[in-house]
GUDO-337422 format. One line per 10 residues: number of its first residue (from 0); their letters; for each residue x, y negated, z of C-alpha. Coordinates in Angstrom, 2 decimals, padded with zeros to 5 digits. Layout:
// GUDO-337422
NUM	a	X,Y,Z | ...
//
This chain:
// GUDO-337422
0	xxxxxxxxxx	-139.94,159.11,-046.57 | -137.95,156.73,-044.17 | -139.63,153.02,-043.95 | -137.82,149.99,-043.23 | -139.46,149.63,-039.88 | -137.92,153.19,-038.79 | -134.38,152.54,-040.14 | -134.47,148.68,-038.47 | -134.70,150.08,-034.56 | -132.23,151.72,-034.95
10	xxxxxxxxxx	-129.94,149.64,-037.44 | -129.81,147.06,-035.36 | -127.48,148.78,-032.90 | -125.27,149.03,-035.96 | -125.81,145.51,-036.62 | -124.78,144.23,-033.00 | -123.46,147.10,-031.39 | -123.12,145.33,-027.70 | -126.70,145.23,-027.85 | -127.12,148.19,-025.80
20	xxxxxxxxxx	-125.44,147.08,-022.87 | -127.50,143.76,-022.80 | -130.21,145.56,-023.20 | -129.31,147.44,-020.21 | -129.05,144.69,-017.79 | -132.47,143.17,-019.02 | -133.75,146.76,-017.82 | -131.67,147.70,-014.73 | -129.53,144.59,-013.54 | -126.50,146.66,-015.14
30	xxxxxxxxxx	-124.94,148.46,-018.38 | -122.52,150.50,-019.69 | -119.28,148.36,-019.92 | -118.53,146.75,-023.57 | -116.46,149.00,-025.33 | -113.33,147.95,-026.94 | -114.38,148.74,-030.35 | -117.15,150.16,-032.11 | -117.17,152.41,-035.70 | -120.07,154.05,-037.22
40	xxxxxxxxxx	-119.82,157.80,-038.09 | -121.27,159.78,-040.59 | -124.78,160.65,-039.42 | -125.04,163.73,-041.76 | -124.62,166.74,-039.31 | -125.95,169.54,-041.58 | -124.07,172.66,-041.49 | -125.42,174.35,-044.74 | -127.39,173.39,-047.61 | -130.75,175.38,-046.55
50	xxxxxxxxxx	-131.08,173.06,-043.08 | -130.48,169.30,-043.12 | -130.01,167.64,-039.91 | -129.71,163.95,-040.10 | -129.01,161.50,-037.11 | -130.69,158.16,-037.58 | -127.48,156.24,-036.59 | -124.46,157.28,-034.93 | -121.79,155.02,-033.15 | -118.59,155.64,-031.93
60	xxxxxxxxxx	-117.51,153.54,-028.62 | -113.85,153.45,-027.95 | -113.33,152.22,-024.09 | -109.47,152.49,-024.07 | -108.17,155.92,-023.16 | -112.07,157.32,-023.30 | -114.20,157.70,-026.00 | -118.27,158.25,-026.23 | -120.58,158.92,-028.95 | -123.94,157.34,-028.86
70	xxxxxxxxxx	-126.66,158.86,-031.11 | -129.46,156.23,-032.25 | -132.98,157.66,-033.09 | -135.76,155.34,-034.14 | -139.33,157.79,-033.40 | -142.58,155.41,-034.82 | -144.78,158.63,-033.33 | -144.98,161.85,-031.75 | -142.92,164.73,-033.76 | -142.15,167.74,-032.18
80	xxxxxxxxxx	-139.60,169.24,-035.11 | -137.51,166.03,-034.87 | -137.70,166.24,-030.62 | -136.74,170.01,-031.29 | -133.40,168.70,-033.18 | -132.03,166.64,-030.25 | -130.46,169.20,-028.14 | -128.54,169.99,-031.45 | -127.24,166.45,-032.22 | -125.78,166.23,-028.75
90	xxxxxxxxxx	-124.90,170.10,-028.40 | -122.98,169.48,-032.11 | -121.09,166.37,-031.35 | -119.87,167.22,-028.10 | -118.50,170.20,-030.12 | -117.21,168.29,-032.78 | -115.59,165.59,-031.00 | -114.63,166.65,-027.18 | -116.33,163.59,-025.71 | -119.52,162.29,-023.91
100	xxxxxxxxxx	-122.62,161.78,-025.50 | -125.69,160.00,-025.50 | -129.03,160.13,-027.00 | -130.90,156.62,-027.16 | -134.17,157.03,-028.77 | -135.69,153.42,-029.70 | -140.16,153.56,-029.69 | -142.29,150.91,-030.77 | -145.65,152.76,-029.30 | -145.34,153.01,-025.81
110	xxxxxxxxxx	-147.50,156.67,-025.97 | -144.49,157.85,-028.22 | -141.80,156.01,-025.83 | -143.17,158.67,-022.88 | -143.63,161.53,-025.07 | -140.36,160.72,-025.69 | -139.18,160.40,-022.66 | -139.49,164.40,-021.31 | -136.49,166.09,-020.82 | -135.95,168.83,-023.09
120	xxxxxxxxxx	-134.83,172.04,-021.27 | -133.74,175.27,-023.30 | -133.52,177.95,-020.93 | -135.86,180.47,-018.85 | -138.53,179.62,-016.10 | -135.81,180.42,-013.39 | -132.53,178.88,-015.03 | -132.17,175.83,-017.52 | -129.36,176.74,-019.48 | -129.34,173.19,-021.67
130	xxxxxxxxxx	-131.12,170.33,-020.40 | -131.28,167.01,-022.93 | -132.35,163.86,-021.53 | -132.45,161.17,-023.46 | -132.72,156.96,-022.95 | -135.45,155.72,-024.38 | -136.49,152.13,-025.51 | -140.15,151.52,-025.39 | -142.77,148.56,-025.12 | -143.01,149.74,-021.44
140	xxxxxxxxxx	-139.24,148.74,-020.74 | -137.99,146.14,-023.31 | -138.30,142.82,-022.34 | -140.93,140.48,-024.37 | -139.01,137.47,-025.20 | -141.64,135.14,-025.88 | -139.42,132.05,-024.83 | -137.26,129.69,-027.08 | -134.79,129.07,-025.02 | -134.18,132.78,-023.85
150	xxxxxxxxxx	-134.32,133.90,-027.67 | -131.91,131.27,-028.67 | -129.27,132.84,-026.25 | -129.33,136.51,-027.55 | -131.32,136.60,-030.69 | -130.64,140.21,-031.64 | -132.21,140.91,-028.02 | -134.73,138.43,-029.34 | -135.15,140.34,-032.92 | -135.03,143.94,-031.15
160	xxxxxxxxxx	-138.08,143.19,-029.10 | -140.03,141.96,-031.81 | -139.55,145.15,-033.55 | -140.18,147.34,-030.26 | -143.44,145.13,-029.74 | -144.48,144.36,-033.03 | -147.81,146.64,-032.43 | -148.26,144.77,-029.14 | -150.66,141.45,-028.20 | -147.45,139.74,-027.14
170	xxxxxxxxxx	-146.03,140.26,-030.79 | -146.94,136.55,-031.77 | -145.15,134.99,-028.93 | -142.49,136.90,-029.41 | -141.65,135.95,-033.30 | -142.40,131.82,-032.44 | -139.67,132.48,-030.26 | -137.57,134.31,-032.32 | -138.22,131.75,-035.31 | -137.71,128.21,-033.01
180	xxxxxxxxxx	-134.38,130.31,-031.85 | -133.57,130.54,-035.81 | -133.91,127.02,-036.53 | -130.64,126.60,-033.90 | -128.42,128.75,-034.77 | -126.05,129.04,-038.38 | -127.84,128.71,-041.25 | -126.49,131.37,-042.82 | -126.67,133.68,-039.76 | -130.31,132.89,-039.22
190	xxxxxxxxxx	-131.23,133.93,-042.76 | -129.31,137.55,-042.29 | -131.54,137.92,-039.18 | -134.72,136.39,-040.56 | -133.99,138.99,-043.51 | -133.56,142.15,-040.66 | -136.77,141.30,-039.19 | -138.94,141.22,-042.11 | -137.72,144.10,-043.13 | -137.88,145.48,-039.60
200	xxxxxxxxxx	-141.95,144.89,-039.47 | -144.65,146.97,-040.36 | -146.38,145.78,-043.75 | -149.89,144.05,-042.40 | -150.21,141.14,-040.05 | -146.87,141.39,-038.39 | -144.80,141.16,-041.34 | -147.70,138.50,-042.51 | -147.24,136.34,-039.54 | -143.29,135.97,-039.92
210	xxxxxxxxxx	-143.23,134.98,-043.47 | -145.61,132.18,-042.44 | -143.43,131.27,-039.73 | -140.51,131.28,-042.08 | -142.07,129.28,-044.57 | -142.49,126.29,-042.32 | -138.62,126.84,-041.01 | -135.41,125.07,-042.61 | -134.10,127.49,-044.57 | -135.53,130.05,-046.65
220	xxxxxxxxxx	-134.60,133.95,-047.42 | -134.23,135.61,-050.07 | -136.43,139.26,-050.66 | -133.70,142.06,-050.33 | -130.90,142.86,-047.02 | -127.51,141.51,-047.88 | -125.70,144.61,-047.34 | -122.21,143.82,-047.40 | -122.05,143.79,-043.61 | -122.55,147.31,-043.36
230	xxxxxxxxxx	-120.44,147.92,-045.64 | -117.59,146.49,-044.16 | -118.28,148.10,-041.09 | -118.72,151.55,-042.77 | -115.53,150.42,-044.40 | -113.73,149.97,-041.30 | -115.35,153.24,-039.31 | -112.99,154.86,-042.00 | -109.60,153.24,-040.81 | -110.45,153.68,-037.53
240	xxxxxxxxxx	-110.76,157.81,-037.43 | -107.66,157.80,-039.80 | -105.89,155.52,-036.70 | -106.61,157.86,-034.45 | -105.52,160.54,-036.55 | -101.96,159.32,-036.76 | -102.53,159.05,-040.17 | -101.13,155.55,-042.21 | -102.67,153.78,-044.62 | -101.09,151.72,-047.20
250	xxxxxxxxxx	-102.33,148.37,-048.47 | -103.49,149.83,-052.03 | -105.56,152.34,-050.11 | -107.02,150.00,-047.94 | -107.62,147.97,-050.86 | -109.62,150.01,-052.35 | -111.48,151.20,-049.81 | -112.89,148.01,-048.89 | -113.60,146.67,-052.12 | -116.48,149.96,-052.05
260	xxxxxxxxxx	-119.58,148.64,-051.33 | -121.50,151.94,-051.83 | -122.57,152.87,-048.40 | -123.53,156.29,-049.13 | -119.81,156.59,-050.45 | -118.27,155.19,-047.56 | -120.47,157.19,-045.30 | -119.08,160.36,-046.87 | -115.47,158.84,-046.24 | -115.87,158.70,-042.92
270	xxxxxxxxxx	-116.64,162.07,-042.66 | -113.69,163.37,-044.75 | -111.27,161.01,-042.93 | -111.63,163.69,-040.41 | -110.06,166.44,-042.69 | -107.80,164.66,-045.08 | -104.12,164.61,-044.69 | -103.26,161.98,-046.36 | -105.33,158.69,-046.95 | -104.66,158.70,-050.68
280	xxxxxxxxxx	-107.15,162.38,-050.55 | -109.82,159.56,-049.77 | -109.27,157.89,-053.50 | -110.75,161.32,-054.92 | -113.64,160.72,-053.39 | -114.22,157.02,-054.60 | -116.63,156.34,-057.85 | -114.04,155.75,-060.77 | -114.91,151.83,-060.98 | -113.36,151.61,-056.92
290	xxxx	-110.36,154.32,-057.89 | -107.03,152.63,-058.59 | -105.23,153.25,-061.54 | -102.15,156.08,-061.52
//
């Protein structure tokens, strides 16, 4: 069964998807460049019903001319059947979509963020025929951001450590940072992120801590993700493939489409928009209540 913490390290890529490349330069001085926009694909890539492959989360990054696909996996511990299924999420989108690919894997145990970490080559002792080598995110690497000030200037940098450390003895520091940055920021911006990061924390004395923290702060949360941000974005992952298709979209469709807030429906949409030829074929697929009349 997938946890909160396990869908939150890798969510949060989805939530701020420029996060990578910041995350980058904390790490190496430098980062891939900020793409010109970003859509979330269908992270479904079974073939038949008998073997189910899903990718945690999968982005699309359009950098003008040149597209790239970034897979997200969140790994809490060492699993050799998931590891196994990497060389098949890149190996299948690279077939899918013609472009470049990349396989992040996000760790919040730094033993798992090495296991990790080991190139996966398919092959013979005297010639690897596949080799998949993926970037991983680990306590090791990601920065502890245990200061206010440095919080308060990227606080999804701010939240993404906390989740990557929250096993760690700096895990304290880190969410008094995190909360002081809170206090300065939107009010309703800090309660969406207050929200992620509860949800983001292991049940025990991390998520313990940061509800006491939150309970002395000026605002207060309620229990459940608002999850009409994703929605929109899933929403708008849809437009974009039918863009690029050359396929148009009328205002009715578009409508509709948006007014969904089903995620799991407008996952599958984005997935169809691939195969459709018209965007109306998308209405079919819509749960009678978000279907316009005929």
């Amino acid at each position: 069964m997938v946890k909160p913490p396990h869908e939150a390290l890798h969510r949060i890529f989805c939530e701020d998807p420029h996060l990578l490349g910041r995350t980058f330069e904390h790490l190496f001085g430098n980062g891939p460049p900020a793409p010109e926009s970003v859509s979330v694909l269908n992270a479904d890539l079974s073939e038949i019903k008998v073997i189910e492959r899903r990718v945690d989360s999968v982005l699309w990054l359009e950098y003008g001319a040149e597209d790239h696909i970034l897979i997200i996996e969140a790994q809490s511990e060492k699993d050799g059947g998931k590891r196994g299924s990497w060389p098949y999420y890149v190996s299948y989108l690279y077939e899918k979509f013609g472009c470049g690919v990349t396989l992040l894997v996000a760790c919040p145990s730094t033993a798992t963020a090495s296991w990790a970490r080991e190139p996966m080559v398919i092959g013979s002792r005297w010639h690897s025929t596949q080799t998949t080598a993926p970037i991983v995110l680990g306590p090791d690497n990601v920065a502890t951001v245990t200061d206010p000030d440095q919080a308060a200037e990227d606080v999804m940098l701010a939240v993404f450590s906390a989740l990557v450390h929250r096993k760690g003895p700096k895990r304290d520091g880190i969410l008094k940072a995190l909360a002081e940055a809170l206090d300065r920021i939107e009010v309703a911006t800090a309660k969406y992120i207050a929200e992620f990061t509860e949800t983001g924390l292991d049940e025990g004395p991390a998520r313990e801590f940061w509800r006491e923290l939150m309970a002395g702060a000026t605002y207060h949360y309620p229990s459940q993700m608002r999850l009409q941000g994703r929605a929109e974005m899933a929403a708008n992952s849809v437009f974009t493939v039918l863009r690029r298709r050359g396929i148009p979209v009328s205002d009715g469709v578009r409508e509709r489409i948006s007014a969904c807030r089903d995620e799991a429906v407008l996952s599958g949409l984005v997935d169809r928009a691939f195969d459709v030829r018209s965007a109306e074929e998308l209405l079919e697929d819509l749960p009678k209540g978000d279907a316009p009349a005929r």
